[in-house]
C-alpha positions in Angstrom: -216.4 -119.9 187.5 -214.8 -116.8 187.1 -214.1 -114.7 190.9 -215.9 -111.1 191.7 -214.2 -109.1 194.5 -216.6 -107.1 196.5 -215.6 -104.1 198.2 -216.5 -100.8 200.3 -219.7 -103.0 200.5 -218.4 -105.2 198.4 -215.3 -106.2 195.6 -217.0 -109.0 193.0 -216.4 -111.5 190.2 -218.7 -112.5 187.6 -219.1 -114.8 184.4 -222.4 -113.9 182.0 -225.0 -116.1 182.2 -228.0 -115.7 179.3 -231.5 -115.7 180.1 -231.9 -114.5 183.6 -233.4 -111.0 183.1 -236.8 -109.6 183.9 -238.2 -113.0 185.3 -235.7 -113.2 187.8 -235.6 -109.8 188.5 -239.7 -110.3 189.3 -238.9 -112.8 191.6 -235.9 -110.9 193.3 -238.4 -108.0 193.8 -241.7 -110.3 194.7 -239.2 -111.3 197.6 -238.0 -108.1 198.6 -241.8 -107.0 199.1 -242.9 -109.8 201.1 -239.5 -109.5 203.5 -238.9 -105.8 203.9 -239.1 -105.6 207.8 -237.1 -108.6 208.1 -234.7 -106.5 205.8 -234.9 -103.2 207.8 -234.6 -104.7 211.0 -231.1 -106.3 209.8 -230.1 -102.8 208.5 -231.2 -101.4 211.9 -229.2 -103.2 213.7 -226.1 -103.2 211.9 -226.1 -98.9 212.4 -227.0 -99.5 215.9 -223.3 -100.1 216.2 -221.3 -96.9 216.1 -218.7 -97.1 213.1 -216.1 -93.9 213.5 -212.6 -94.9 212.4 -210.6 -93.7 215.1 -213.2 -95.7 217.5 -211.6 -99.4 217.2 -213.3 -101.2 219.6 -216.7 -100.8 217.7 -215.1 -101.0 214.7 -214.1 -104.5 215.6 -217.5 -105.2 216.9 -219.1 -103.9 213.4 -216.4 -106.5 211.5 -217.6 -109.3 213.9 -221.0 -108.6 213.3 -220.9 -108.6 209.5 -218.5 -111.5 209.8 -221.6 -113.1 211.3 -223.8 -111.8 208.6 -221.7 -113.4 206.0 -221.5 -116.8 207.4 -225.2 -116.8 207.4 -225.4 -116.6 203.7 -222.5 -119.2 203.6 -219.5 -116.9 203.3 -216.4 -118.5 204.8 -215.8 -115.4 207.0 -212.6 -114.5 208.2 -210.9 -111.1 209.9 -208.0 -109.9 207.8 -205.7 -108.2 210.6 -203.4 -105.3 209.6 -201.8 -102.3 211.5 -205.2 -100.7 212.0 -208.0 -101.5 212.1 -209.5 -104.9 210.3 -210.6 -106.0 207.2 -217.1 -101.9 208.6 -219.8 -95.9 208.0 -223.4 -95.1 207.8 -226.4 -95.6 206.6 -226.2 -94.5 202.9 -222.3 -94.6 202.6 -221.7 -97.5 203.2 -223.8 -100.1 205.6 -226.6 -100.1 203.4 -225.3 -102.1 200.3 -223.6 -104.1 202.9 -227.1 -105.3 204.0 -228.2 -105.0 200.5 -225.9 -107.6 199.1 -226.7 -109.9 201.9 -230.7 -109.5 200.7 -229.8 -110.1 197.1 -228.3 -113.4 198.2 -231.0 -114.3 200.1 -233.8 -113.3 197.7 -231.6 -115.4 194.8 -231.4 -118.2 197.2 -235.2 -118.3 197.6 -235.5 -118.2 193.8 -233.7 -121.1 193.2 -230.9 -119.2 191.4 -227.3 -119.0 193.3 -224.7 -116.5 191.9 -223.4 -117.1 188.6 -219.7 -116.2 190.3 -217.8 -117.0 192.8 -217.6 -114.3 195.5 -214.8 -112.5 197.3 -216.3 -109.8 200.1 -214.3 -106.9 201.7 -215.1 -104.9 204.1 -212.4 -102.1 204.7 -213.1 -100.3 207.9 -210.9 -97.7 207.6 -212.4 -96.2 204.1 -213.3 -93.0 205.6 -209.9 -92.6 207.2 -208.2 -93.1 203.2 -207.5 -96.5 204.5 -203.7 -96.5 205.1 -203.6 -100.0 205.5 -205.6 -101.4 203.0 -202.9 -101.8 200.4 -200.1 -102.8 202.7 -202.4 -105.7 203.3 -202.4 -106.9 199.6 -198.6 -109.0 200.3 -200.3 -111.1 203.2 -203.3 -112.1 201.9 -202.8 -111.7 198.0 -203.7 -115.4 197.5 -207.6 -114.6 199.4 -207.9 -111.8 197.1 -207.2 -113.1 193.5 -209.9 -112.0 191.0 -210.9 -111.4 187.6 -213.2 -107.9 188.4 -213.9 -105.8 191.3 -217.5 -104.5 191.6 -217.2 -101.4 194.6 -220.5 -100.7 196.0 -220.5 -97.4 196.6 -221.2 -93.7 196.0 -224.8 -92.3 194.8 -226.9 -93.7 192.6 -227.6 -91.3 189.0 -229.8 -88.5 190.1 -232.6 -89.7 187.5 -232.7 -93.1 189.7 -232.2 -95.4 186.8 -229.0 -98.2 187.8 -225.7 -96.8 187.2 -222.6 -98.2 186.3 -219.1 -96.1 186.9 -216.0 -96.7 185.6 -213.8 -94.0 187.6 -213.6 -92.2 190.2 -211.7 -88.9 191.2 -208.6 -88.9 193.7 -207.9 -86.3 196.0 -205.5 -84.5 198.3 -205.6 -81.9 201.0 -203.7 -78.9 202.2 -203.9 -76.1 204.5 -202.8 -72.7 203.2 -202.1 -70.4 205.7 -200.9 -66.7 205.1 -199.6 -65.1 208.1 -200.0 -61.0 209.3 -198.8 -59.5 212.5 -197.7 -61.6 215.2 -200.5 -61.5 217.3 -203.8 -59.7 216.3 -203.6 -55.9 217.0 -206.3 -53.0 216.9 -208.3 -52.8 213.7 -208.6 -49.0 214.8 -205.2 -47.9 215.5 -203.3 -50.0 213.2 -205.6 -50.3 209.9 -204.1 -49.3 207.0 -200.5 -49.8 208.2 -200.0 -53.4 209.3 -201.4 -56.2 206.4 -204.6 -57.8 206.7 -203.4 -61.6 206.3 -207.0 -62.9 205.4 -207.1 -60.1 202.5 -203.9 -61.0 201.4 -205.5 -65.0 201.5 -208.8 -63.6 200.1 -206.0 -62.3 197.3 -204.2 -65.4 196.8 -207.2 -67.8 196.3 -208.8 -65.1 193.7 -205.6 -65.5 191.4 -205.6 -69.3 191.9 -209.4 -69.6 190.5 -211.3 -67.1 187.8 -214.8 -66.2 188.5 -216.0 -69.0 186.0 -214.2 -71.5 188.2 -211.6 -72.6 185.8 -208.6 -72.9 188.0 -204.9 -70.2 186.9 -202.7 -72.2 188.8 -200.0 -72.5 185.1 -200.3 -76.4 184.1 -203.0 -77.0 186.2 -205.2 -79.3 183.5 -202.1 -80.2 181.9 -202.5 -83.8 180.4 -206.0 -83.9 180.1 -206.7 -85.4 176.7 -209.9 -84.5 174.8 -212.4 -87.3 175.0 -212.4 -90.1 172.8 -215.8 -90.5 170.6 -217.0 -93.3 172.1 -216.3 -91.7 175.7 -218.0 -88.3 174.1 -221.0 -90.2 173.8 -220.9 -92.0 176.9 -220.7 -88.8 178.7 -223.8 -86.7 176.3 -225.8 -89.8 176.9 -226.1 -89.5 180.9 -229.4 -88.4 181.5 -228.3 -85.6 184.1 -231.3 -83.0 184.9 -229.4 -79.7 185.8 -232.5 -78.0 186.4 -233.2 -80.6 189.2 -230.0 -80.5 191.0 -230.0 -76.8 190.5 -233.0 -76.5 192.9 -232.4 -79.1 195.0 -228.7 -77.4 195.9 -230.6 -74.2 195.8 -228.4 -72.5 193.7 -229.2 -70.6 190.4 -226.3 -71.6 188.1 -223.1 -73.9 187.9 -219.8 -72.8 187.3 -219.5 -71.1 183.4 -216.4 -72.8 182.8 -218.0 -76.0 183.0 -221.8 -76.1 182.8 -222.3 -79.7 182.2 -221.8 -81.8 185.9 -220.2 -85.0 183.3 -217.9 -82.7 181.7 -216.9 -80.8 185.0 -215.5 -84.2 186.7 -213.4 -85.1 183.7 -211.0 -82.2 185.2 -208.9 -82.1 188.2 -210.8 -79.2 191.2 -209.3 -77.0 193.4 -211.8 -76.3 195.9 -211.9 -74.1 199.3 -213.5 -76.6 202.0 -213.0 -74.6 204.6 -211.8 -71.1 205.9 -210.5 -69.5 208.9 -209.1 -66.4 210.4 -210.2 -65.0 214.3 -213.6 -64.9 215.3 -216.8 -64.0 213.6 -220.6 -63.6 215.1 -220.4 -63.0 218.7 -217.0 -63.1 219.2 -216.1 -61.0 216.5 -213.4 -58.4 217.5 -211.9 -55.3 215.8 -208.6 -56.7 215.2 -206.4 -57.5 212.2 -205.7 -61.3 212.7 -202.4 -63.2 213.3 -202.9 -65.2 210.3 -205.8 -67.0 207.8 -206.0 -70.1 207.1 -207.8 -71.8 203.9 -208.4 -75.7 203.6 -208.4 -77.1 200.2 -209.0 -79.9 198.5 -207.7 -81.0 195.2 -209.7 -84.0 193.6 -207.3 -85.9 190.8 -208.3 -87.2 187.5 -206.5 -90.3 185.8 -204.0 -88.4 184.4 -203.2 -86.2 186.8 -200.8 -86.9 190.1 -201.0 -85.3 193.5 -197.2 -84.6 193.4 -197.3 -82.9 190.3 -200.5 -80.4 191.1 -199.1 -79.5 194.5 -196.0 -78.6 192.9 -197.8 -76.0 190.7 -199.5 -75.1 193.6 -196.5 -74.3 195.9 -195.0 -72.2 192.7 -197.8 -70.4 192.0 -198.3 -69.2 195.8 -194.0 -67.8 195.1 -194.7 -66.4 191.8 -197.5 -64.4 193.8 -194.7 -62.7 195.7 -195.4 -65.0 199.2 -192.0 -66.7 200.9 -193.2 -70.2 202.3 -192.1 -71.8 205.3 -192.5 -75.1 207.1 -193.7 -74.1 210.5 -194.9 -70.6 212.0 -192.6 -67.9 210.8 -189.6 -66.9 213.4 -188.3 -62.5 214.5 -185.8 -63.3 211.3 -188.1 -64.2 208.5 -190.7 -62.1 209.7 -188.3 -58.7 209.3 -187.0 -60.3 205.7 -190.4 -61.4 203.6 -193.1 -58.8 203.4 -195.5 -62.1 202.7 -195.5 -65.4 204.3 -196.9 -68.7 203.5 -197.2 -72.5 204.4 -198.7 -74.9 202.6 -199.1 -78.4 205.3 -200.3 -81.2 202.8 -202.0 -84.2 204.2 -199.8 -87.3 205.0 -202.0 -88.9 202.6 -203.5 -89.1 198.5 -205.9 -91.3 197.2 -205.2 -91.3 193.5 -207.8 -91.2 190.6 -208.5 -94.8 189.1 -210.5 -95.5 185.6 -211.0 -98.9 183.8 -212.2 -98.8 180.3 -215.8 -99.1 179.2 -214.8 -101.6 177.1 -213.1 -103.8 179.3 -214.9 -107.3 178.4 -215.2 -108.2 182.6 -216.1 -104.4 182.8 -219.1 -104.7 180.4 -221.2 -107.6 181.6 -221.7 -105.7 184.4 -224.1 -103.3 182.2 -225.2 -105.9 179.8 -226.5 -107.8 183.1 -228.1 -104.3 184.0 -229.8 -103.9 180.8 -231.0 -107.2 180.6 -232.6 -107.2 184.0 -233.8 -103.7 184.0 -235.0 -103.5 180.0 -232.8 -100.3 179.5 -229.5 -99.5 179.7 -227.6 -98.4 182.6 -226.7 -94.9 183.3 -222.6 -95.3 182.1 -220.5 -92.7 183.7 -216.6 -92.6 183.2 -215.8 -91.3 186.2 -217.7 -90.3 189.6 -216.8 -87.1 191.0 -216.1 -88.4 194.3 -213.4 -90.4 195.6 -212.6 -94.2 197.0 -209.7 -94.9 198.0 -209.0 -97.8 196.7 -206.9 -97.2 193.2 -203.5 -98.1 194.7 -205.5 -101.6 195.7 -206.6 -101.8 192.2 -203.0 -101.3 190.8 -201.4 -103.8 192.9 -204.0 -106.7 192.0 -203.8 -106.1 188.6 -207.8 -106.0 188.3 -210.5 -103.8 186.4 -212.6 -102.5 188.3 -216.1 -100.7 188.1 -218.9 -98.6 190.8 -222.2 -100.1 190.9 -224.0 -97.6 193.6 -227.3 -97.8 195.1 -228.1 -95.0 197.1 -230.4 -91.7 196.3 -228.1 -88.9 195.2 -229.6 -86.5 197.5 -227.9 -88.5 200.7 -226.0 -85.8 202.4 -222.9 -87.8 202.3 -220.7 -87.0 204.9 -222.8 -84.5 206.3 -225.2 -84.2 208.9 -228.7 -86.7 208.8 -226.6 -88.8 206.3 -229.7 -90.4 204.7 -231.2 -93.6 202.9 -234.2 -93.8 200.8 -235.6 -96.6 201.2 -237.0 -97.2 197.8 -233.5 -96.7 196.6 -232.5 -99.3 199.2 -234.6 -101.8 197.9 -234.5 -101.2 194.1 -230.4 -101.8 195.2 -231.2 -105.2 196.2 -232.9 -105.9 192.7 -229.4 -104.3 191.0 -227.0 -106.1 193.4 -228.9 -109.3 192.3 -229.2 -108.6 188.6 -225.4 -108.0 189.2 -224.6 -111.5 191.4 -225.7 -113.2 188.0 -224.3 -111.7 185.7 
C-alpha cells in the first residue's frame, strides 16, 4: 500500500482503487445521517478546549485529546515533542476536518470498506503561529513521516460548494512601515502647515506603492511570473467562481480593475495594508500632527516569487521615494539630517508559496477519486489565495502535495464568530471518505 500523510487536519497517502464511487459514497452518507449528534457532540467537545498558540497547557490538552481520538479509530498515536509546542484552532479552520476525518473512518469502517492507504496523521499546533518548529522536526522523526503524497485539510471549500481540490497555496510575509514626523505630537493649530504630517507623508508612500486598479509600482514587483501554461489556462477559466455572489456577500460593488477575475488575481504576488495607525481617532481624537504613522502590510508570495527578493524592492522603492530608513526610532542627529524617515521591521518569519503540478500522477487520484464519487469533477484550483505554512515541510520530504478543504467559504476565518456550516461539515465527511479510498 502506498502512505498518505495527513496534515493541518490531516497529511495522507493513497493508492487508486476502481469501483468504489457513488455506492460507497451512499453508504458513507446513509451513515452520516443516522449519526449526526454522535458526530456534533465529538466536534463539541473537541472546541470546548481552548486552542491559542501561545496558551500551551491547553494546547497539550487538545493534542492529548485527539491523541485519544485517533487511537479510537486504531491510529498508533504518539506526541511528537519539539521546541514548542507538540505535534491541535477553531471550528472551521481547523478542528472540524479533524473530527471530520475521524467520521469518515468510522462511516467506512461501518461499510465494510477500510482505507485503500495506509495513513500518516499530523496535527501541528502551532499552524496559526507559522509553525516555527514544524520543519526543524522533520530530522527527528523523518523515518514516522515517509510518504508518497500529502493531502492538507484545510482552507475553504469553492464558493459554488461543489469538492475542491488545490494544488498551491500563497506564502506570505509581514512588515510594519512606519514614517516618522515631529518628535512628539504638536498643535494642529499652531504648527500646521510648517511641521510634516507623517501619516500624509505614509498616506503618500503607500499611494505610489499601489495604482488605483490595485496593480502594485513597487519596479520588479511581478517579476518572474510566467504566463500560464494552456492546460493551467483552462484549469483556471474552468473554476466555476460566481463574482456576482461574492460581490454581495463582501458587500462591495466591484473587484480590483487590474485583476477582475478572483483565479487570475491569486496567480500574482499582493501587497496589502492590514492595518493602520497614527494617534487617536473617535473620542480621543486630538488636534495634533502625530509623532509618527504606522502601516501593517502583508505581502502574500507566489511559487516564483521569494520574500527576500520582494522586500528588497520594497525597502528601495521606500529610498527612491526620497525617505532615509533606519533600524530603530530616529536619534537629535538623523532627525536634523533627513527631511523623511522610515523603518521597515519585517516579521522574524515567511511562509513560502508551494505548488505541485496538476499532473502529478499521486496528485491526480485525488480528483479522479472525487469525480468518481461525486459524478462530476472537482473544482481544480492551482493555487488558494491563502497561506499554510507548510512548504518548507513539503521541500524537505520530498513529497507532492495537494488541499482538499471542506468548509463553507463564507467562514470568517480568522475573524470574529469563526463559523461552520454544518452541511458543509458533513458533505466533508463524504469527501474525506471518497478521498481515504482513493
Amino acid at each position: 500500500m502506498k502512505k498518505l500523510t495527513v496534515v493541518l487536519a490531516v497529511v495522507l497517502w493513497i493508492p487508486a482503487m476502481a469501483g468504489q464511487g457513488k455506492d460507497l459514497r451512499a453508504q458513507v452518507a446513509a451513515w452520516v445521517t443516522a449519526n449526526q449528534q454522535v458526530i456534533i457532540n465529538e466536534l463539541v467537545e473537541l472546541l470546548a478546549i481552548p486552542n491559542v498558540a501561545a496558551d500551551t497547557a491547553n494546547i497539550r490538552r487538545n493534542a492529548e485529546h485527539l491523541r485519544a481520538m485517533l487511537a479510537r479509530r486504531g491510529f498508533t498515536s504518539e506526541l511528537l515533542e519539539t521546541a514548542g509546542n507538540p505535534l491541535g484552532r477553531s471550528a472551521s479552520d481547523d478542528k472540524s476536518p479533524i473530527v471530520a476525518i475521524c467520521a469518515a473512518l468510522d462511516a467506512l469502517k461501518a461499510a465494510g470498506s477500510p482505507p485503500a492507504s495506509n495513513i500518516r496523521v499530523i496535527l501541528d499546533g502551532e499552524e496559526e503561529a507559522s509553525s516555527p518548529n514544524l520543519v526543524p522536526a522533520i530530522d527527528k522523526y523523518r523515518d514516522k513521516l515517509r510518504a508518497d503524497l500529502m493531502i492538507i485539510f484545510d482552507g475553504p471549500i469553492h464558493s459554488s460548494g461543489r469538492p475542491t481540490v488545490a494544488y498551491g497555496a500563497r506564502g506570505i510575509v509581514t512588515l510594519d512601515l512606519t514614517v516618522f514626523g515631529p518628535r512628539v505630537g504638536v498643535h494642529s493649530g499652531n504648527y500646521g502647515n510648517w511641521v510634516p504630517n507623517p501619516a500624509q507623508r505614509l498616506a503618500a508612500l503607500l499611494t505610489s506603492m499601489k495604482g488605483d486598479d490595485g496593480r502594485v509600482l513597487v519596479p520588479g514587483f511581478y517579476d518572474g511570473v510566467t504566463a500560464l501554461a494552456a492546460d493551467e489556462r483552462m484549469m483556471l477559466d474552468a473554476v466555476p467562481d460566481d463574482g456576482a455572489r461574492m460581490l454581495q456577500t463582501f458587500g462591495i460593488s466591484s473587484p480590483e480593475s487590474a485583476f477582475p477575475k478572483l483565479q487570475d488575481a491569486v496567480q500574482f504576488p499582493t501587497l496589502n495594508v492590514r492595518g493602520l495607525s497614527s494617534a487617536h481617532v473617535g473620542a480621543g481624537a486630538r488636534t495634533i500632527i502625530p509623532d509618527r504613522a504606522t502601516a501593517a502590510i502583508d505581502i502574500r508570495l507566489v511559487k516564483e516569487t521569494a520574500s527576500a527578493d520582494l522586500l528588497a524592492k520594497v525597502r528601495a522603492h521606500v529610498i527612491a521615494q526620497g525617505f532615509h530608513l533606519v533600524n530603530d526610532d530616529p536619534d537629535d542627529q538623523t532627525r536634523a539630517k533627513y527631511p523623511k524617515i522610515a523603518r521597515i521591521a519585517v516579521s522574524e518569519t515567511a511562509t513560502a508559496a508551494f505548488r505541485t503540478s496538476p499532473l502529478d500522477p499521486q496528485a491526480r487520484t485525488i480528483a479522479v477519486a472525487l469525480e468518481r464519487a461525486f459524478g462530476t469533477p472537482p473544482v481544480r484550483i492551482r493555487t488558494l489565495g491563502g497561506t499554510v505554512p507548510i512548504a518548507p515541510f513539503i521541500e524537505a520530504l520530498g513529497l507532492p502535495a495537494v488541499l482538499v478543504p471542506i468548509v463553507n467559504f463564507d467562514n470568517n476565518q480568522h475573524e470574529e464568530n469563526e463559523n461552520l456550516r454544518l452541511g458543509h461539515f458533513f458533505q466533508g465527511i463524504e469527501i474525506i471518505a471518497a478521498v481515504l479510498m482513493s
